[in-house]
C-alpha positions as CSV (number, residue, x, y, z in Angstrom):
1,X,-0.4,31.0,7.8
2,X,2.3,30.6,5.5
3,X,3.0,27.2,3.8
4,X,6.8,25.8,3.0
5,X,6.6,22.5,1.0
6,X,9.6,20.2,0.9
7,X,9.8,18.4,-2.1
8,X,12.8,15.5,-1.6
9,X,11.9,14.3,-5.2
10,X,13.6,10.8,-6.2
11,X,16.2,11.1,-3.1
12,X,17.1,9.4,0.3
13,X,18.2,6.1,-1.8
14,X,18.6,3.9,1.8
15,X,16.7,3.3,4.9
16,X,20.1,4.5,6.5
17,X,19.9,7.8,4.6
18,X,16.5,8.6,5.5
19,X,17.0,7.6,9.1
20,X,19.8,10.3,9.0
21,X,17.7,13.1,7.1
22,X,15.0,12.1,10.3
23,X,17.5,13.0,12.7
24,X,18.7,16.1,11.1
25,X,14.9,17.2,10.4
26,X,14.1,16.5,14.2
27,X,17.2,18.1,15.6
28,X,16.6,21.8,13.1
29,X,13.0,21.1,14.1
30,X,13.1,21.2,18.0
31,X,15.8,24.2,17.8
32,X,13.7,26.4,15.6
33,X,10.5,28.4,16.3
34,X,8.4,27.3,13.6
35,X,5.5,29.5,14.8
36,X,2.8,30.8,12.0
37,X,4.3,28.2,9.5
38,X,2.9,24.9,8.1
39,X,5.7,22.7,7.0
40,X,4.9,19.7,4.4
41,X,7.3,16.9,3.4
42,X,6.4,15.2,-0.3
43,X,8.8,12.4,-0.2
44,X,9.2,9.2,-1.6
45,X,6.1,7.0,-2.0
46,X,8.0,4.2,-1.1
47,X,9.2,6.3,2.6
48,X,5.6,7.5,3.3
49,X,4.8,5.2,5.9
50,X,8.1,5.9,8.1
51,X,7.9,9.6,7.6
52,X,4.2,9.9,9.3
53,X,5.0,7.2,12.0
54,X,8.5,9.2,12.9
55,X,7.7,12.8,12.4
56,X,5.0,13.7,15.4
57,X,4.7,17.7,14.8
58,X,1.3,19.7,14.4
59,X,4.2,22.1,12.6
60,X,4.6,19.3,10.1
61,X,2.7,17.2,7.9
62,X,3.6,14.8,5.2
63,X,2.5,14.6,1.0
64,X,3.5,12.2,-1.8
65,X,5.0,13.4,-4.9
66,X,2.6,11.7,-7.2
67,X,-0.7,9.8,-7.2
68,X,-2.8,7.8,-10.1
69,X,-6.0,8.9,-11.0
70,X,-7.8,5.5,-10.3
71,X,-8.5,4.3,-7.0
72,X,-7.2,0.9,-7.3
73,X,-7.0,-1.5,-10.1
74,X,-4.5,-3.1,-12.4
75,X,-2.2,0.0,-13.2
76,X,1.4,-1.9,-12.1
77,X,3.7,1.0,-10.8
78,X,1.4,3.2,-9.6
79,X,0.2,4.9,-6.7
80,X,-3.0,5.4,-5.5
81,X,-4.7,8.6,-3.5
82,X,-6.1,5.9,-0.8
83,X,-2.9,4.4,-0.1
84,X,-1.3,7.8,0.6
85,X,-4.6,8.6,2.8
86,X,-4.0,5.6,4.8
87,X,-0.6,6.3,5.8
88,X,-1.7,9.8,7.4
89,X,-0.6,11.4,4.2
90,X,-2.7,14.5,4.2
91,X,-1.5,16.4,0.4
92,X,-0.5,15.4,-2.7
93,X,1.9,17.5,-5.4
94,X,0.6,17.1,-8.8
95,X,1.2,18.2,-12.0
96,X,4.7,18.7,-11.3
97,X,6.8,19.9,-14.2
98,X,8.9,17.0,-13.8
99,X,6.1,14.7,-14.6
100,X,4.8,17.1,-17.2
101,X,8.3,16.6,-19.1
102,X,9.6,13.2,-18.4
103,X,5.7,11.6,-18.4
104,X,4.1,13.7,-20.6
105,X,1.4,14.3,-18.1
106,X,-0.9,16.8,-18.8
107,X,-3.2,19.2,-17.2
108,X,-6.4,16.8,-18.2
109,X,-5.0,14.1,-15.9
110,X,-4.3,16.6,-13.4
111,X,-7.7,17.2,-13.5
112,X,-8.8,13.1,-12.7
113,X,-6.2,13.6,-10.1
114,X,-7.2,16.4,-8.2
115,X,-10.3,15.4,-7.9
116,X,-9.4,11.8,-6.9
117,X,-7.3,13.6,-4.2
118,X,-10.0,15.7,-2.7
119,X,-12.2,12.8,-2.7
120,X,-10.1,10.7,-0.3
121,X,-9.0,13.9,1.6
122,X,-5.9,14.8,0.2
123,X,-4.8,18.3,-0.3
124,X,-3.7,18.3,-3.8
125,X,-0.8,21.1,-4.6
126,X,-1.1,21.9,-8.4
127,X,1.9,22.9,-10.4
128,X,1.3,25.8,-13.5
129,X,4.0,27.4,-15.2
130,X,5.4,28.6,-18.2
131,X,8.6,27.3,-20.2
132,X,11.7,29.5,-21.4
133,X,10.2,29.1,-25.2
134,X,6.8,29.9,-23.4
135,X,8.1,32.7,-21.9
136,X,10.0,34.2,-24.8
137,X,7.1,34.1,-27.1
138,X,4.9,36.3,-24.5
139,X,2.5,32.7,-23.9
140,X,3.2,32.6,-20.4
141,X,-0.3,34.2,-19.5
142,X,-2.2,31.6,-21.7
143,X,-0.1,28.7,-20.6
144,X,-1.0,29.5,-17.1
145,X,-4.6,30.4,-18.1
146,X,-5.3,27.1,-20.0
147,X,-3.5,24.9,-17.3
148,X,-5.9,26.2,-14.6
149,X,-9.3,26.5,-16.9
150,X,-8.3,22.3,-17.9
151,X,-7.8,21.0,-14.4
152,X,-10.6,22.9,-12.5
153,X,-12.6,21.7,-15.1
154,X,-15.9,20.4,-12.9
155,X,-14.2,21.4,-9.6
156,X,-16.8,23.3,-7.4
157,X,-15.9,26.3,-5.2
158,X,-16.0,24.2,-2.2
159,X,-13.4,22.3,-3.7
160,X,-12.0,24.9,-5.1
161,X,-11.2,26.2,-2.3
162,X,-9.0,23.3,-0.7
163,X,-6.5,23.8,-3.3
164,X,-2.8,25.0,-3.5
165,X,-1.6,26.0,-6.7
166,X,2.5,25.9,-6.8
167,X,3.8,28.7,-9.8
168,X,7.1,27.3,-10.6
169,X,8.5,28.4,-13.8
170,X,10.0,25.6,-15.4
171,X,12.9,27.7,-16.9
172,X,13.7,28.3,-13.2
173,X,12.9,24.8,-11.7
174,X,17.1,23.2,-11.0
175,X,18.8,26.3,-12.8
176,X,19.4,28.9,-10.1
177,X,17.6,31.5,-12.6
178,X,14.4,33.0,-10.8
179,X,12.2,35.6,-11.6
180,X,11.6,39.1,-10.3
181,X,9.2,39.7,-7.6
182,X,7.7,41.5,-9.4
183,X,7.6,38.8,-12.4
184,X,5.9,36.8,-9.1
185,X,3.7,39.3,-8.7
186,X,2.0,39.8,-11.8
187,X,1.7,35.8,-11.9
188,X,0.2,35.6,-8.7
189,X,-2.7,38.5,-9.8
190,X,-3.1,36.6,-12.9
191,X,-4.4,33.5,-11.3
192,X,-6.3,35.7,-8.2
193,X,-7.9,36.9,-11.5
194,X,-8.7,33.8,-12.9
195,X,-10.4,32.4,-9.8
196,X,-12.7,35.5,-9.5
197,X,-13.6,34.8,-13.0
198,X,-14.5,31.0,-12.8
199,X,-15.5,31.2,-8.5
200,X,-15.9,35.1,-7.4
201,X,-13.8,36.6,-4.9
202,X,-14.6,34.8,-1.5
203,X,-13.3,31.7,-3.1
204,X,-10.3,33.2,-4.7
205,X,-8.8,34.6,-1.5
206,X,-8.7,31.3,0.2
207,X,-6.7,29.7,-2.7
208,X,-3.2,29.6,-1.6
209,X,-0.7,31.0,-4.2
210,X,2.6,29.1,-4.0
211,X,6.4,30.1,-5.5
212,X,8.7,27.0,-6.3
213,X,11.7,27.1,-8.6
214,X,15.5,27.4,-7.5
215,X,13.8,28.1,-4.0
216,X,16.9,29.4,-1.5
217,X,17.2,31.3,1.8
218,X,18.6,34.1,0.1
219,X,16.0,34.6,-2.2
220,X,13.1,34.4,-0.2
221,X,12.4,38.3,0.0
222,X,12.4,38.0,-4.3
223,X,9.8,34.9,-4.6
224,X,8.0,35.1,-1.0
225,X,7.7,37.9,0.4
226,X,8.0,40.9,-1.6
227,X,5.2,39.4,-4.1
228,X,3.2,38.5,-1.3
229,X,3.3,34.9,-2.1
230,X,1.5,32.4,0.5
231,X,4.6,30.1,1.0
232,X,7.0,28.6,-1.6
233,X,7.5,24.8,-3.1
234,X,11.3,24.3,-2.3
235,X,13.2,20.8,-3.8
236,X,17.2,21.2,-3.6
237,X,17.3,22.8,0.1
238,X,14.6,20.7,1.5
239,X,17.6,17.7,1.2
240,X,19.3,19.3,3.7
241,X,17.5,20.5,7.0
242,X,19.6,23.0,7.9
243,X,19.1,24.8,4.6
244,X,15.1,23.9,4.7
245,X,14.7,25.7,8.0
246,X,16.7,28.7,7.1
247,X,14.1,29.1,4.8
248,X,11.2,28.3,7.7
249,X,12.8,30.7,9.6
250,X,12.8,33.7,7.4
251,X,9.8,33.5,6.3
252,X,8.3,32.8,9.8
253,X,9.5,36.1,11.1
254,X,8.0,37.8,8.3
């Protein structure tokens, strides 16, 4: 089953926006045949609790964008893995590039994250990717290898195996630049690689492999299907249903 993750990033600014993204995602939802697809919405922290009360769809469930490392405790601002699990949150984005630029997060507290996630039953989808620097100096195979060696640091391959990992390039994350499927390719057997390496094979194959940057219906043969990616991490076109489900729909008749 493929996996399409919506990320709405710091968007729907009013209750009266959101109520009309809900009525635009419901509509494209009942009209579309969804079929061998898992759909997940990372929204807003702060719309979390309306999003898994109004959308009822085994098709569809719903993430956060971010979560803290500590359980609870006097970290003002943040949010915490519990709180997303008990608003029927079921996954988790971290280690988003955003947060890796604007925060300077890092791949350490990705680490304390993950496993904070996992522990309170949240699927955590992990972000690795290269910059354009990165990528011009040849580095993009280390970058990637070092941010998966640092946050599976003491991860098991049971719990290994109950992770997504997102490639999104950040030269390609907002800047309609994407790279070949083949690019994709050779990515996506770099990290199979690494997990044979640190888990063996069995585990490695149930580790869903993830394309997100500049994702569009148009280019979902490129960075889905050609490299034989496992779904795709979309932001811009998840704003807009109709575009989102263009997306679902492709890739749910391939």
């Amino acid at each position: 089953m493929k996996l399409i993750v919506g990320n709405l990033k710091m968007n729907l600014l009013s209750t009266a926006e959101r109520d009309r993204y809900f009525e635009s995602f419901k509509k494209e939802l009942k009209d579309s045949k969804v079929g061998n697809v898992q759909i997940v919405l990372c929204v807003p922290s702060i719309h979390l609790e309306s999003f898994t009360k109004k959308i009822k769809s085994k098709s569809v469930e719903i993430g956060s964008q971010n979560i803290f490392w500590e359980e609870k405790g006097s970290y003002t601002g943040e949010i915490s893995a519990p709180m997303v699990a008990s608003l029927g949150a079921q996954y988790s984005i971290i280690g988003h590039s955003e947060r890796r630029r604007y925060f300077g997060e890092t791949s350490a507290q990705a680490n304390m994250k993950i496993k904070v996630a996992l522990k309170n039953k949240l699927t955590p989808i992990y972000c690795v990717g290269e910059t354009k620097e990165e990528k011009e100096n040849g580095d993009a195979a280390q970058v990637i290898i070092q941010q998966i060696s640092e946050a599976f640091a003491g991860i098991s391959s049971t719990q290994a195996s109950k992770i997504v990992i997102a490639y999104e390039p950040v030269w390609s994350v907002g800047s309609d630049i994407v790279p070949s499927s083949d690019e994709i390719l050779e990515i996506k057997i770099l990290l199979k690689k690494i997990f044979v390496e640190l888990y063996g094979l069995p585990v490695a194959e149930k580790i869903s492999v993830l394309y997100g940057g500049s994702v569009k219906s148009e280019l979902i043969n490129q960075v889905c299907i050609e490299p034989g990616m496992d779904g795709v991490l979309v932001g811009r076109e998840s704003l807009v249903p109709r575009d989102f489900f263009k997306i679902v729909k492709i890739i749910n008749k391939n």
